[in-house]
N, C-alpha and C positions, 0 to 999 in steps of 0.2 A: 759567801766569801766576804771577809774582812779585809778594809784596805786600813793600813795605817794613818793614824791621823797628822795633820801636819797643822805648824807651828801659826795661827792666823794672825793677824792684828784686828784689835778691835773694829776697827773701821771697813776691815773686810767682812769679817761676822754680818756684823749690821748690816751692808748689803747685799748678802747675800740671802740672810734672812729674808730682807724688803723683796728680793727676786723672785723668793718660792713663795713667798705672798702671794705676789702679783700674778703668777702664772697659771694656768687654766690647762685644762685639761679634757679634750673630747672622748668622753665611753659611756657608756651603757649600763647605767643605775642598777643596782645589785639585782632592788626587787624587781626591776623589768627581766629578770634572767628569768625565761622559759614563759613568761606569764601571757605572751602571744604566739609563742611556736613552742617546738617539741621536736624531738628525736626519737627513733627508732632505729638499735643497733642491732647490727646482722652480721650471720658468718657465713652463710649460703647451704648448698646443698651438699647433703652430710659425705666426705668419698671414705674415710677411712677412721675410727674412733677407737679408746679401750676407758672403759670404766673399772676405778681404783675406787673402791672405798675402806679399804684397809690399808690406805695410807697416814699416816700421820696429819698428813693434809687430803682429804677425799677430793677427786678430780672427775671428772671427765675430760679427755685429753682427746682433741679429732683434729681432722684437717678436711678441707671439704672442696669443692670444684671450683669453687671462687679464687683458690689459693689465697685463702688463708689458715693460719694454725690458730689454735684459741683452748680455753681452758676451761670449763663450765664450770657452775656450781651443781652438785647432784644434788641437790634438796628442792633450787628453785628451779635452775637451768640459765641463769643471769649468768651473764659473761663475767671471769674472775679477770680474766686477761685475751688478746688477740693483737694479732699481730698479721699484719695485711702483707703479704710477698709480691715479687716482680709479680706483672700481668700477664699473658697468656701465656707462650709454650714454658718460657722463662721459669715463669712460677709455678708449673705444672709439678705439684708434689709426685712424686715416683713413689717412694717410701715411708712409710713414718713407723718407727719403734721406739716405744716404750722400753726402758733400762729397767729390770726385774719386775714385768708383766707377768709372766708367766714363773711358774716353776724352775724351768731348766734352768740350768746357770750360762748355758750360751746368751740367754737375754738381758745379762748383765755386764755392766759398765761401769761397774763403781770403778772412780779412780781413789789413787792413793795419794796420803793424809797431805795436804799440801799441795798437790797437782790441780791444773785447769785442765787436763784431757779427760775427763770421765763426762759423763751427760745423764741427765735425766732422759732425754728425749731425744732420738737423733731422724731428722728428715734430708730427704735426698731430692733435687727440687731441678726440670732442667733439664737441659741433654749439651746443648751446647755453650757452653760452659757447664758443667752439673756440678750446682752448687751440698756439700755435703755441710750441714750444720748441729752444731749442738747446741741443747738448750736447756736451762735453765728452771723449768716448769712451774715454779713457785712464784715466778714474776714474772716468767715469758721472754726473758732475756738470751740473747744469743752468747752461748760460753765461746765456741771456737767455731772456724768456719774454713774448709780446702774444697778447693774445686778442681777438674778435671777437664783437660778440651779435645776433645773426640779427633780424629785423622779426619775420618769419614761422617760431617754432619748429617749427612743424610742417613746411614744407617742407626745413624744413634739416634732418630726422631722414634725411633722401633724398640731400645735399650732397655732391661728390665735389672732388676736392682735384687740382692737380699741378701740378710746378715745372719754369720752364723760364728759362735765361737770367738767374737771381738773382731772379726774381719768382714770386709763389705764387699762383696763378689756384683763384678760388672759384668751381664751377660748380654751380647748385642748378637741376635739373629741376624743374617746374611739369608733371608727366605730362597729357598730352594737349595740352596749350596751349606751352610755352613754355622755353628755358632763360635764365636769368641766370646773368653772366659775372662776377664783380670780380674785378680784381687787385692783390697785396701786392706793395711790397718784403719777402723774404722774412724780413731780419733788423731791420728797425725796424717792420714792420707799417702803414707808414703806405700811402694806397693811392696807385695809381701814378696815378690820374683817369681809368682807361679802364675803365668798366663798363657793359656792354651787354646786351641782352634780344634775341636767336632765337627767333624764330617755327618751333616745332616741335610742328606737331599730330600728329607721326606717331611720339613718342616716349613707350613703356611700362613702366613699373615693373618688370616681370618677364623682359623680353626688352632690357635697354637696360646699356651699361658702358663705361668712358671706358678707350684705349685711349691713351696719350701725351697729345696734343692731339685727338684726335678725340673725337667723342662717339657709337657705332655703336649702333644695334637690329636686333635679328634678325627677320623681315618673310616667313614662309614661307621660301621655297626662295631669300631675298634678304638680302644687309646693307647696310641703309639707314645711311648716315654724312657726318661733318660735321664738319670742321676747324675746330675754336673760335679759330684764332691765324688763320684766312686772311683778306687784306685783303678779300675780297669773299665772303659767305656762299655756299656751294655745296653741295647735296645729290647725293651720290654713293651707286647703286645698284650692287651688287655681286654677280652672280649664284652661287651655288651648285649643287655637281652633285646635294646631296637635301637633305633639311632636316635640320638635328640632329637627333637623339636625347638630346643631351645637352647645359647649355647651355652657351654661347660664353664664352668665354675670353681676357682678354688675355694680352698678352708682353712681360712689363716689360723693358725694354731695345733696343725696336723701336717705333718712334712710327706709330702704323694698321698693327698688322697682330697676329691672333688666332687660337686654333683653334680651329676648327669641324670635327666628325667626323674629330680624330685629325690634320687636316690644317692646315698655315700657310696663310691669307689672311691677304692685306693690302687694306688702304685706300686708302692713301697709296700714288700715282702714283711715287713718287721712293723706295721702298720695295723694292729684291725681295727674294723669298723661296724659298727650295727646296721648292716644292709637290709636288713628289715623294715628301717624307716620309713617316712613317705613324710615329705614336706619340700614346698617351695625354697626354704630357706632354713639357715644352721647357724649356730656359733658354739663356740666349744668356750668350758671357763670348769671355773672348779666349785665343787661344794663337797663338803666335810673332809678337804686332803684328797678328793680325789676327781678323776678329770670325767667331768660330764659334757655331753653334745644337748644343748637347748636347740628346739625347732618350737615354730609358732604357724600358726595360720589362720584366715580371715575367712568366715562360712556365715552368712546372713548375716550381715553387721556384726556379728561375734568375736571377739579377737582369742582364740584356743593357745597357751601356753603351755609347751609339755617338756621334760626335760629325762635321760635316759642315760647311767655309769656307762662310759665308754668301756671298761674292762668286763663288764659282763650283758653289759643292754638291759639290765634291768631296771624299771622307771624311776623316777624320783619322786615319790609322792606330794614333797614341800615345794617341788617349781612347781607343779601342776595348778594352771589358773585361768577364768575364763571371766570376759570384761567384753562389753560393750562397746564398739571403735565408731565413733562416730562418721558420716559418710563425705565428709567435705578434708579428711585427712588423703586419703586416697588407699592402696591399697599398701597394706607396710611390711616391713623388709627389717625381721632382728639383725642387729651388725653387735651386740656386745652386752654381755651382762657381771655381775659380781655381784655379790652377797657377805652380810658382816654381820655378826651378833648383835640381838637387839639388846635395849639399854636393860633389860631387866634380865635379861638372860634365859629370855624363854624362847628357844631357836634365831633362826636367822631371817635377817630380811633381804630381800633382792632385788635390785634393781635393773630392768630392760630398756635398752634405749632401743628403739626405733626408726629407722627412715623411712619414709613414705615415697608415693607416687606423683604426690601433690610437691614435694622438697620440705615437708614439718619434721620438727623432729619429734618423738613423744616419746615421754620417761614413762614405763608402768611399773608401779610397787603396791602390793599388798592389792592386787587384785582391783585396782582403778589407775589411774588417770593422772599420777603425777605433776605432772608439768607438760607445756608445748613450747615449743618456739615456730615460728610462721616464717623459715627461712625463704616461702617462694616470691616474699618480700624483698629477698635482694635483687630480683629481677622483673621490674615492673616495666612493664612497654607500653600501658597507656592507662589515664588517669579524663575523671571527671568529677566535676562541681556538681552537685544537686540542689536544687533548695528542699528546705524540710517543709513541711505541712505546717497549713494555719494553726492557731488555736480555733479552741469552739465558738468561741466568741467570734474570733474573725472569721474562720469560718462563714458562718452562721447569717454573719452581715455580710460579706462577700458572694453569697448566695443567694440574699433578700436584693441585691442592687443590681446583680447580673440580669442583662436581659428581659427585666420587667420593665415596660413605659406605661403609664396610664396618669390619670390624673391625680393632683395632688391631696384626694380624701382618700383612695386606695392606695397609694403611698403612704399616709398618715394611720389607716390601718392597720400596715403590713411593719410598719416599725412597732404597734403597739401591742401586736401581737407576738411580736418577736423579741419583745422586753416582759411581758408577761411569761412567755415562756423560759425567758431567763431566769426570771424571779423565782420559777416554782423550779428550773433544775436546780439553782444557790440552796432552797430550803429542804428539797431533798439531801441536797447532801451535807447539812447543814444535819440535820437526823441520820444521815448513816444509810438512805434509802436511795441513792441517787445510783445510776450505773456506773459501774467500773470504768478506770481511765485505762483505753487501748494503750497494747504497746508501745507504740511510739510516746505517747504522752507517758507512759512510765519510765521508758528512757530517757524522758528530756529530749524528744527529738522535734522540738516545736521551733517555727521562725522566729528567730527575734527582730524586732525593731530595724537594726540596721542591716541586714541581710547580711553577718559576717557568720553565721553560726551555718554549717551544711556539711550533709552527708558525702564523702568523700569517696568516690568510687573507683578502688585499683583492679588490672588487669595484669597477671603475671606470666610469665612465660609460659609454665606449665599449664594452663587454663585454671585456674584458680581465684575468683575474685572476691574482694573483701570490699566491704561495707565500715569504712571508720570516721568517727566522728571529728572533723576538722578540728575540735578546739580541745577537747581532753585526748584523743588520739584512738578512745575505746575504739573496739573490734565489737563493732554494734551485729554482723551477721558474716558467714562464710559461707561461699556456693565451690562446687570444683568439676568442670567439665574435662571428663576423663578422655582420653583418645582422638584429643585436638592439637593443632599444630599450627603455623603461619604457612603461607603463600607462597607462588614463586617468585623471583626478583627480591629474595630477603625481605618479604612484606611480612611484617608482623599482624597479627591477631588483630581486629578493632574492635571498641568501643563505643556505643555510639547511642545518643540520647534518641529517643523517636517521641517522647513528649515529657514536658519538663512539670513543675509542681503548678505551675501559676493558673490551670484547667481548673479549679476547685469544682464539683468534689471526685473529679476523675482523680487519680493516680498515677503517679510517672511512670514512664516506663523506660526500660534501658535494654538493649541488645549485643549480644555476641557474635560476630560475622568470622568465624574461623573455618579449618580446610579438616577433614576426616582423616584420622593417621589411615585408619583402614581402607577406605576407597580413593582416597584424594577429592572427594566433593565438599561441598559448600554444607555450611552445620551453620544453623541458625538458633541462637537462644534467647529467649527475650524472660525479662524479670520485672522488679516491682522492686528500682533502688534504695527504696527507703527501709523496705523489710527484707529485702534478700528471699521475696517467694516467688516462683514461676508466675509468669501472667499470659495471657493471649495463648497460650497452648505449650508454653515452655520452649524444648527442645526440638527440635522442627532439623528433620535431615533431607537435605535437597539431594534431588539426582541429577544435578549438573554441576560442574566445576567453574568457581567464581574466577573471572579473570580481569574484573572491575567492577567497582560501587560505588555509588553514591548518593546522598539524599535526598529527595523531595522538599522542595522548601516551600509547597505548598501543602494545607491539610484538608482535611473534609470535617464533617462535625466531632469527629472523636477528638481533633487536634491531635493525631497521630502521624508523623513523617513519613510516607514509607518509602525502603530502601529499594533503590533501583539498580540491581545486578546483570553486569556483564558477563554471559558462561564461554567457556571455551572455543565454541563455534559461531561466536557474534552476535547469539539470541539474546536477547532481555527480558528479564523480568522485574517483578514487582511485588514485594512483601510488605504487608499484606495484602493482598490480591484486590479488595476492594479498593487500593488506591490505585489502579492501573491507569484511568484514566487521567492522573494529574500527572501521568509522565512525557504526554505529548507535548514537544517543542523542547526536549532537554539535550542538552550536549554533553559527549562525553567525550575523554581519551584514555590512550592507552601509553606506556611506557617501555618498552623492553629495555633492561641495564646492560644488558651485555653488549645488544649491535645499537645501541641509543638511536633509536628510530620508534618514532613516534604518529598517534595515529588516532585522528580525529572522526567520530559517529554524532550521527543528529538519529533522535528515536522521534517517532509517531508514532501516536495512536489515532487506528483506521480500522472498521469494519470490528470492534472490541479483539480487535488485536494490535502488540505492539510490535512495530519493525524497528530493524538497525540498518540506516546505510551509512557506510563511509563518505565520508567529505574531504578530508585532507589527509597529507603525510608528509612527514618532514622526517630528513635524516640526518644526525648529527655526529655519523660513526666517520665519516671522510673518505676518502676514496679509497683508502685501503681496509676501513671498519674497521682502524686500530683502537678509539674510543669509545667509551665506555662513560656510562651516568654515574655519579657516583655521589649527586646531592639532590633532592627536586624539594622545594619549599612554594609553599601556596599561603593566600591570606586567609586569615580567622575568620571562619563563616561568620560570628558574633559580634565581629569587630564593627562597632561603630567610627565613622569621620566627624569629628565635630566640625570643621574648620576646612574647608576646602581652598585655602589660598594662603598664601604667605603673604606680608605685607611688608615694602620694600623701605628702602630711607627715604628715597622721594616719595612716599605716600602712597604709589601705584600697588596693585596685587597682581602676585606672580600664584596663578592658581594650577594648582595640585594635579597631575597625572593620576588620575583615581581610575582603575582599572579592575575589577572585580575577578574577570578573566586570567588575569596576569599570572605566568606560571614562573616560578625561574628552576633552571636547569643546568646542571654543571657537570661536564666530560670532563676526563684526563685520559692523557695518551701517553704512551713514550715518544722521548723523540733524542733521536740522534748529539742534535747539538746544545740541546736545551736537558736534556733525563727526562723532564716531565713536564707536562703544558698541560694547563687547568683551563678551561672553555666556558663562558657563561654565557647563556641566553636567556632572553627575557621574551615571552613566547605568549600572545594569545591563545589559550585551547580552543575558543570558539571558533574562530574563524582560520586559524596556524599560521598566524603571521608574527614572523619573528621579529620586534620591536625593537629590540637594543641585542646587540653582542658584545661581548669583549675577552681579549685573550691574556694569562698570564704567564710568562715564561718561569724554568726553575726554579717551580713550587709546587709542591704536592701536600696529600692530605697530613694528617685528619684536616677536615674539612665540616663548617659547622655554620648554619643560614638562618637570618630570621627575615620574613618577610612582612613590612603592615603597611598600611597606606599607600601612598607615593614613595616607599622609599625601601633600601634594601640595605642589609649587614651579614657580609659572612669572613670567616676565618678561616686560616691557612698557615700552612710553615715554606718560608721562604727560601730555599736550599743553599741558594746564591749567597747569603749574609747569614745563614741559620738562626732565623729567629723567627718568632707569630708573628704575624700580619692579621690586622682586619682593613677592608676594603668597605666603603660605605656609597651608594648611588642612591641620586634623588633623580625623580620624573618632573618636569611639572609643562603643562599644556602651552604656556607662555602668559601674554598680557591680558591676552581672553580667552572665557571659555568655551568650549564647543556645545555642550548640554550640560545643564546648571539642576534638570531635572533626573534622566532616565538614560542610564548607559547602556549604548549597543554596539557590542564585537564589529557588528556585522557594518554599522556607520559610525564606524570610528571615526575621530579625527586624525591629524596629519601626526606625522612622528613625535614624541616625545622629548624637549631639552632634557639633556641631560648633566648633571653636578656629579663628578667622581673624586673620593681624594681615599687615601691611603694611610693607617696607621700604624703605628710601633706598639704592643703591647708586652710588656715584660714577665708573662707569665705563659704557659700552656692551655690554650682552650679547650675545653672539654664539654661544651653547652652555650647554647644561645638563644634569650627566649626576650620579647617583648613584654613588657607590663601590660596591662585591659582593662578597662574601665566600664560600668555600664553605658554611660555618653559618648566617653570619649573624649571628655572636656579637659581631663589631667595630661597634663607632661607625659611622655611618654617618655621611659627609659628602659634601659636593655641590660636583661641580665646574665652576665659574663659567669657561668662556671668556671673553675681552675682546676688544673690536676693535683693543685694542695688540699680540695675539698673546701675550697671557698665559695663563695658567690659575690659577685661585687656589684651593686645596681648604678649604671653608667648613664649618665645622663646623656640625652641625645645630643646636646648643645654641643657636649664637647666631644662626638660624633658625627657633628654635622661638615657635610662635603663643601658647600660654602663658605667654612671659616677663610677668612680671608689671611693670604700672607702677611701682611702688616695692618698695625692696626690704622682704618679709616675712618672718616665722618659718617661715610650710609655703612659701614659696619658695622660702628658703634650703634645705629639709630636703631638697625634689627637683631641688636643683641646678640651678635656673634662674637667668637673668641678667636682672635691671631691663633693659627695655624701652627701650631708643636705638635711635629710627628710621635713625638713618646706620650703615649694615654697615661693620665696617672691614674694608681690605687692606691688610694688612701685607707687606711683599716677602719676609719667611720664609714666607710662605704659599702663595707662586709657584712650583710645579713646578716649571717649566722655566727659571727663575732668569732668564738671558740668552739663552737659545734662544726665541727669540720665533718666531712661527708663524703667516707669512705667510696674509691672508685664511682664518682657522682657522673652521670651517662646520660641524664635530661631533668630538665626544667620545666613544672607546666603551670599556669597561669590563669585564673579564671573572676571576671569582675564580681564585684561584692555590692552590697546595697548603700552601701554608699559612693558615693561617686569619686572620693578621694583614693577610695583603698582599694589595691588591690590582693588578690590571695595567688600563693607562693606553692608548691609542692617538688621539692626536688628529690630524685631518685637516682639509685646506683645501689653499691653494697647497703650503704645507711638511706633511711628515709626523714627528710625533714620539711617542716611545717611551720608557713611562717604568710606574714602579711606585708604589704609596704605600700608608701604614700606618695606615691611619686611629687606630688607638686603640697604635701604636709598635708595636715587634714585638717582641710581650710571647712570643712562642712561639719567636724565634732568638735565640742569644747574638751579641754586639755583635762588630763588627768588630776590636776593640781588646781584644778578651778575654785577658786573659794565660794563656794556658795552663800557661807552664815554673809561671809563679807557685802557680796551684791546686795542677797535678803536684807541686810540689816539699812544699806543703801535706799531701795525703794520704801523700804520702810520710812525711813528718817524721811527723804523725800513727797512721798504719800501725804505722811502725816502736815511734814511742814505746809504743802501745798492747801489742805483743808483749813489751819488754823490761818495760815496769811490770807486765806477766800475772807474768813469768818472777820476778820478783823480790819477787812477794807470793807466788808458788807456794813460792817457796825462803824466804821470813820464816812460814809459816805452818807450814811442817816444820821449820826452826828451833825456833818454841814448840811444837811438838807433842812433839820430843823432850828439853824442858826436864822 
């Protein structure tokens, strides 16, 4: 936009000129764009798609369970366009139709010449309010949009959707009693006047799915069905040869007709089908002008593609195709194909997309392997730092220094020996004779110098983990644990290192501790993070149910952790078996979320077995166990203190409440006068001595904690005022300390001082995570996700609970800042600057080898990759460092220094021989 110009005087020009001189401007250097972090964009797991490539613009067009809509490319699979909708039930897509997908002309929507009511693409999104939209699909923009508000929310959470003939039928089941009918014009929303109520006592929640127009339930060895558009109501019984196993299934693109046991029935009289078939899965699409059903299936890593004319069931010879699927996709599920002349004109080519088991998507053409996308990326639940492996060299000398002592001529041997050897690997392969460099060294997966380069280790919902390189992003290996699940109490899946790279020449190792979809017991996997290969026996399935774990922080010579499991009946155990013995003297607890009652075990090991006795319980649910857990935060096992004391303005130290034990726990309840009361305790698990509490009236969640040191941070929405809150508490012992060496639960010192204060933050919190340092020596700061997909890194300063109301003399002395309830964000404070980060759900954080920096990983629908310096990076020279400059410095200096030697050497032999 243009504004007009206006009339200046010279002497204004000029100063204003001198102003935009003067003025400065804080952002983020072009070429610094991406050249420390990275992004990865996602759409989630695939619910509903249709592939056009006979369009003037070729699409793949989906909407998927994340609720979002998005537009692929079919050549790469790179996002053209996406568009992220409300969140949960809100955004819950009902419907999505493509405008002239198909043949019939009921799937079209062209409007006329001038009009904004026509659509490319129209989704139905929602129940209470259900949002109807059109769109735009060339640019992903919303043309028009009318929505609808239910009588009865609750039956419309059940409401099924579907368009026929330009009109959009609302069908809400009444289970046991009854359906309701209304119908839309599809693009103005207004209704057409025809809304009607079926009497159907014979239809159930769990056996019941709208198939075109029909409305079918599966009834024993029967499908009971009922055309919603027919002039006269009709219940049609449809016999089966056994009853499912599995349940029934529509066929979008066929009006009554579904599979049941691998097989097509139909409904609908006016319908056939080639009930001959046999496949898991169907989609119907056209090739040469006529309507064929494609089925696919997975037989020994094999992916079988076969395709058959709906009007006669005779095969297709040109779909028929057979491809290798690799085994970390999981098992796949065709949802959509199409086919277009190839560029020379010698038949057609065709494209299948794919959903998996794992959430990938995968394109197959011409008999391979397309494209993937690794949507079970938008649902990561835990994440880990690796370090990569030496080089040979270090290696090599890492190996010659461990653990040998003797004297300094066998020392002096073992180095010469060890450079000799080197010498003759350099001239081998200096001739082309030398041994291959292992994979890892051909990926580039070696340490560098400052420990910022490492293997990045995700865990996704689905059991699916990936192996990716922190600083290029590559997809270095993919493993996929089929028929896992998380815990009870919403405990998700873990992650968990049992020995890390720094063993040389052992190998790290990494663990999966998840629950059996099939039995509900404990499934154990352990790997080899750097290569993504099974190690120690892989897949390991326990016959007891885990209902607590944790890890040995002591090792035996493997330098192996092992994990010590609590099963359902209070036994324990120990993986792997040979570390049974270092589990003696450990504490555990337990949590239940629902009656928040908790519950303290001390293990021993006696007679080479281990026991579990209870010790403590505490109960946080109140006298009526109206409360409930609804946050629990613990310290970073890894977390270093550098600094145990505060230093006051009069000189004195106020030292640190350092508590390793320290649990914190947060209930809410309802309440009468308040709506909702948030409870925090601060709770030793070892001994169950509740340390601090404090209550907050009319606030409730989302609810978000980071716990490190002496001090604590969590967030909240304030009901009372409607705005975030963060609340901050520091610990500290007082003037003296109690033990300056070895902390013990069990001989604690007296209560904890406490420092609390309260802030304003003017955005939505959606994540809370502390910066890490190897030391411990940097600043610590806390990084604030946003529900705009920001991240803001907050210094603790001006977090800290002791800021003083006004400003003082021992204020100022311990660098505290006057007390303003409203935190700012400033946008140089934004990590990821303009990489915003789709529905962003955690933060994790892991120290790097240098001591200044730490490393970044934040997760939700996007994934992104990044580093920060909480106190600068006072330990690496600047990127801008002029080297020739210094060099040329010592130079000069050197030099000078030699010739002023040489020419007071030669004036002092001068006066000597005076």
């Amino acid at each position: 936009m243009r504004c007009p110009l206006q009339p200046y005087t010279a002497g204004t020009l000029i100063s204003l000129s001198l102003l935009l001189l003067l003025s400065t401007c804080s952002a983020l250097y072009e070429d610094q764009i991406k050249k420390f972090d990275w992004r990865s964009v996602h759409v989630g797991a695939l619910k509903q798609v249709h592939v056009d490539l006979n369009h003037f613009q070729p699409r793949v067009l989906l909407s998927t369970n994340e609720q979002v809509v998005a537009s692929l490319c079919p050549k790469t699979g790179e996002i053209v366009w996406r568009q992220v909708l409300e969140q949960k039930s809100r955004g819950d897509i009902k419907l999505l139709q493509v405008s002239g997908f198909s043949d019939e002309s009921s799937d079209t929507a062209a409007a006329p010449m001038g009009s904004h009511l026509g659509f490319d693409m129209l989704t139905v999104q929602g129940h209470a309010p259900a949002l109807v939209r059109g769109w735009n699909t060339n640019i992903g923009t919303i043309e028009w949009e009318w929505s609808i508000m239910p009588l009865n929310t609750e039956r419309a959470q059940d409401a099924l959707w579907f368009y026929k003939n330009s009109v959009l039928y609302h069908v809400v089941p009444v289970w046991r009693s009854h359906l309701e009918i209304s119908a839309y014009f599809a693009t103005s929303g207004h209704t057409t006047g025809s809304t009607s109520k079926i009497m159907a006592a014979w239809i159930k929640s769990d056996s019941c799915l709208l198939s075109g127009t029909y409305f079918v339930c599966l009834d024993g060895k029967q499908l009971i069905s009922l055309d919603l558009l027919a002039k006269s109501t009709q219940v049609v019984a449809t016999p089966l040869e056994a009853e499912p196993s599995d349940k029934i299934q529509s066929l979008p693109g066929l009006n009554g007709v579904l599979i049941a046991n691998k097989k097509l029935i139909s409904v609908n009289k006016e319908q056939a089908v080639c009930s001959e078939l046999n496949s898991a899965n169907y989609v119907i699409g056209s090739f040469n002008y006529r309507k064929v059903v494609a089925y696919a299936d997975l037989t020994d890593g094999n992916l079988k593609i076969n395709a058959a004319y709906l009007d006669n069931c005779s095969p297709v010879p040109e779909l028929q195709m057979s491809l290798a699927f690799a085994e970390h996709y999981g098992t796949p599920s065709l949802r959509s194909f199409d086919c277009k002349l190839k560029r020379n004109g010698d038949g057609k080519s065709c494209l299948f997309l794919f959903a998996t088991s794992a959430e990938s998507i995968v394109a197959v053409q011409q008999g391979r392997v397309r494209w993937t996308r690794e949507e079970s990326l938008a649902n990561v639940i835990d994440t880990q730092f690796i370090d990569l492996p030496l080089a040979d060299t270090e290696g090599t000398l890492e190996n010659e220094m461990k653990g040998k002592a003797g004297d300094i001529i066998s020392a002096f041997m073992r180095r010469i020996t060890t450079q000799a050897l080197q010498i003759k690997s350099l001239f081998l392969h200096v001739i082309g004779l030398g041994p291959p460099p292992t994979d890892t060294q051909r990926a580039g997966l070696v340490r560098d110098s400052f420990g910022l380069h490492k293997m990045m280790v995700l865990l996704t919902r689905t059991g699916k983990i990936f192996g990716i390189d922190n600083i290029a992003g590559k997809h270095h290996w993919k493993l996929y644990l089929p028929h896992v699940s998380g815990f009870e109490n919403a405990e998700e899946m873990r992650l968990i290192v049992q020995r890390t790279s720094k063993h040389f020449p052992l190998q790290p190792l990494c663990a999966i501790v998840a629950k059996s979809v099939n039995n509900g017991n404990g499934v154990l996997f352990r790997f080899n993070p750097i290569t993504g290969h099974a190690a120690e026996g892989g897949l390991l399935q326990l016959d007891y149910q885990i209902k607590q774990m944790a890890l040995l922080p002591e090792t035996e010579q493997d330098f192996v952790k092992g994990i010590l499991m609590l099963d359902a009946t209070n036994k324990v155990h120990v993986q792997p078996k040979h570390a049974t013995p270092l589990a003696d003297g450990m504490y555990m607890y337990t949590a239940d979320v629902k009656t928040a009652e908790l519950e303290g075990y001390f293990v021993k090991y006696a007679g080479g077995e281990l026991t579990c006795t209870p010790i403590w319980n505490v109960r946080l649910g109140g006298h009526n166990s109206e409360q409930h857990i609804i946050g629990v935060a613990s310290k970073n096992p890894i977390e270093h203190v550098h600094s145990q004391g505060r230093v006051l303005g009069d000189r004195s130290v106020l030292y640190k409440y350092i508590n390793p034990n320290l649990v914190a726990f947060v209930t809410q309840a309802p309440d009468a006068t308040h709506k909702s009361v948030l409870n925090l305790y601060l709770i030793d698990v070892v001994s169950g001595s509740v340390i601090f509490s404090m209550t907050h009236r009319k606030v409730r969640p989302p609810l978000h904690i980071v716990h490190s040191e002496n001090w604590l941070a969590y967030s909240y929405f304030n009901d009372k005022v409607r705005r975030t809150e963060i609340t901050t508490i520091e610990l500290y012992e007082g003037n003296a300390q109690g033990n300056n060496s070895v902390w013990s639960s069990l001989q604690a010192p007296s209560m904890p001082l406490v420092e609390r204060q309260s802030y304003i933050i003017p955005t939505i919190v959606e994540a809370l995570r502390e910066t890490i340092t190897e030391r411990g020596i940097t600043n610590k700061h806390v990084l604030i996700g946003t529900a705009s997909g920001g991240i803001v890194e907050m210094p603790w300063h001006l977090l800290d609970p002791r800021r003083p109301i006004s400003s003082t003399t021992q204020g100022r002395e311990e660098g505290a800042i006057p007390y303003i309830p409203e935190l700012p964000l400033p946008t140089e404070n934004h990590i990821n600057y303009n990489q915003t980060i789709a529905r962003l759900r955690n933060i994790y954080t892991a120290p790097s080898g240098l001591e200044s920096t730490c490393l970044v990983v934040a997760t939700g629908l996007d994934l992104f990759v990044t580093r920060v310096a909480p106190s600068k990076t006072f330990d690496l020279l600047k990127e801008d460092f002029d080297y020739i400059l210094i060099s040329i410095v010592l130079v000069v200096l050197t030099s000078g220094s030699l010739i002023v030697r040489h020419l007071a050497s030669r004036k002092l032999l001068k006066q000597a021989w005076k």
